[in-house]
C-alpha positions as a LaTeX table, in Angstrom:
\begin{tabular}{lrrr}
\hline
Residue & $x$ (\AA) & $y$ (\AA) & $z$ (\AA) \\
\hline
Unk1 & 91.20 & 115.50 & 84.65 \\
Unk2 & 91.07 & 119.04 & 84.79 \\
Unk3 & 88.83 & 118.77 & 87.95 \\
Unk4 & 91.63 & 117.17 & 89.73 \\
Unk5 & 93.73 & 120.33 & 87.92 \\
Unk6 & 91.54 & 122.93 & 88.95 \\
Unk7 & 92.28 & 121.82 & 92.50 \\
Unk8 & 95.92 & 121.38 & 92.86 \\
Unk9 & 95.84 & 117.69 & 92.20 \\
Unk10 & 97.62 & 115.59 & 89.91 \\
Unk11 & 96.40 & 114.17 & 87.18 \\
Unk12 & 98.09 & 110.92 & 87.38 \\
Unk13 & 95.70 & 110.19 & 90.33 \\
Unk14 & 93.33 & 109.45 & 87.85 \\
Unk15 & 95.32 & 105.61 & 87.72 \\
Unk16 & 94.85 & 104.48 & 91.04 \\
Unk17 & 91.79 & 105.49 & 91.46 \\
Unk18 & 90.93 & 103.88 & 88.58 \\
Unk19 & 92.98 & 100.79 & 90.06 \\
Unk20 & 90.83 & 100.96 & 93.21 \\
Unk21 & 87.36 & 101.13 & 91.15 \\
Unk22 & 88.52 & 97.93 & 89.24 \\
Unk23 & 89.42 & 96.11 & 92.41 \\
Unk24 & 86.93 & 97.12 & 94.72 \\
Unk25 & 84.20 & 95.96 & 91.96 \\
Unk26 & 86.17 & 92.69 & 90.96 \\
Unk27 & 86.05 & 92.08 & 95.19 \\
Unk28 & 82.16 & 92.85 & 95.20 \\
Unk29 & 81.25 & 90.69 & 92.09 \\
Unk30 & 83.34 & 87.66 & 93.47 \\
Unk31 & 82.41 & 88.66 & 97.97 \\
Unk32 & 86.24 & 88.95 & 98.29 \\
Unk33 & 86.28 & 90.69 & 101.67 \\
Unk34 & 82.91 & 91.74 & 101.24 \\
Unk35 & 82.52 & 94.32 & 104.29 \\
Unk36 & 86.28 & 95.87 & 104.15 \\
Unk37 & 85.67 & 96.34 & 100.70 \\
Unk38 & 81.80 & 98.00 & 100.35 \\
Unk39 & 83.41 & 100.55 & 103.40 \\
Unk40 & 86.47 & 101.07 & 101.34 \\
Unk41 & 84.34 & 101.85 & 98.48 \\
Unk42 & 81.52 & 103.87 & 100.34 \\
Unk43 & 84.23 & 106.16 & 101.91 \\
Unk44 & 85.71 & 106.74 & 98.43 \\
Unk45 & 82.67 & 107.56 & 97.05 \\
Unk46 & 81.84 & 110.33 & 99.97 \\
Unk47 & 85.10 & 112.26 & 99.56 \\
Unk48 & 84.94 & 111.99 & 95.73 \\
Unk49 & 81.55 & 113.80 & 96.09 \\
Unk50 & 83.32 & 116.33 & 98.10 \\
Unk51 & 84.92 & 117.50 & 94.85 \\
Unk52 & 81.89 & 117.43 & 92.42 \\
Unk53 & 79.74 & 119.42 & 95.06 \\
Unk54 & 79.47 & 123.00 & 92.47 \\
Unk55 & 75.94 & 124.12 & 92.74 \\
Unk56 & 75.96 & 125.95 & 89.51 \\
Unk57 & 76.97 & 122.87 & 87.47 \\
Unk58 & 73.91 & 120.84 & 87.21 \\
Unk59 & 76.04 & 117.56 & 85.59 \\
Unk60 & 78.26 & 117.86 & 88.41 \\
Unk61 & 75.49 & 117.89 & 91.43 \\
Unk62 & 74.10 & 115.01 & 90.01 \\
Unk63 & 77.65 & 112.98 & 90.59 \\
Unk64 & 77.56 & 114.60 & 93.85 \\
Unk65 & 73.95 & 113.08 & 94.10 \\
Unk66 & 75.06 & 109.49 & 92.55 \\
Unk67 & 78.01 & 108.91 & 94.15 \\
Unk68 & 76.07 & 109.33 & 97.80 \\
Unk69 & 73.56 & 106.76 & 96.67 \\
Unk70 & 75.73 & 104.26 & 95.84 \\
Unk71 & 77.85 & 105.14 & 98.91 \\
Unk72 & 74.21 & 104.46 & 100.93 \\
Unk73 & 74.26 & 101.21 & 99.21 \\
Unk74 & 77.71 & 100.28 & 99.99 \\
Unk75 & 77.29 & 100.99 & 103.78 \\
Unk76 & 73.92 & 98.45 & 103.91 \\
Unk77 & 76.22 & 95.92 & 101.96 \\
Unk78 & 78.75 & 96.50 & 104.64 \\
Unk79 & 75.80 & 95.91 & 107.49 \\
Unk80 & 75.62 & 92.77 & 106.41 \\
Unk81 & 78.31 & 91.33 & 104.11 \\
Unk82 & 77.39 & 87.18 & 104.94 \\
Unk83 & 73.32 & 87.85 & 103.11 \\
Unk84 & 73.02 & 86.29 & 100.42 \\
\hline
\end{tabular}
């Protein structure tokens, strides 16, 4: 929370995002709107990187790092939602 602080945000966004992680991996597990979803989810996880991107922080480049893998993975989900 006190990255979302030290940025002008509030920390009650913390909730929905949290909200959004929950559904969006409840809609994965179950292929509830499969594609929607994995770009939903890949977009979140590219601006979210946007605010863990501080070179000297070595815990927070490798977010930054993690969070545009599993955006990568998201986007060839949402290629091709129907494979099973």
């Amino acid at each position: 929370m006190d990255l979302l602080r030290g940025i002008g945000l509030p920390a009650l966004l913390v909730w929905p995002a949290m909200v959004f992680n929950v559904l969006g991996a409840f809609c994965l597990w179950f292929g509830i709107r499969l594609g929607l979803m994995a770009l939903a989810l890949a977009a979140y996880c590219m601006v979210t990187s946007v605010f863990h991107f501080i070179p000297e922080d070595p815990w927070q480049m490798t977010i930054f790092v993690k969070n545009w893998a599993i955006a990568g993975g998201l986007l060839a989900l949402a290629s091709h939602p129907d494979a099973s």
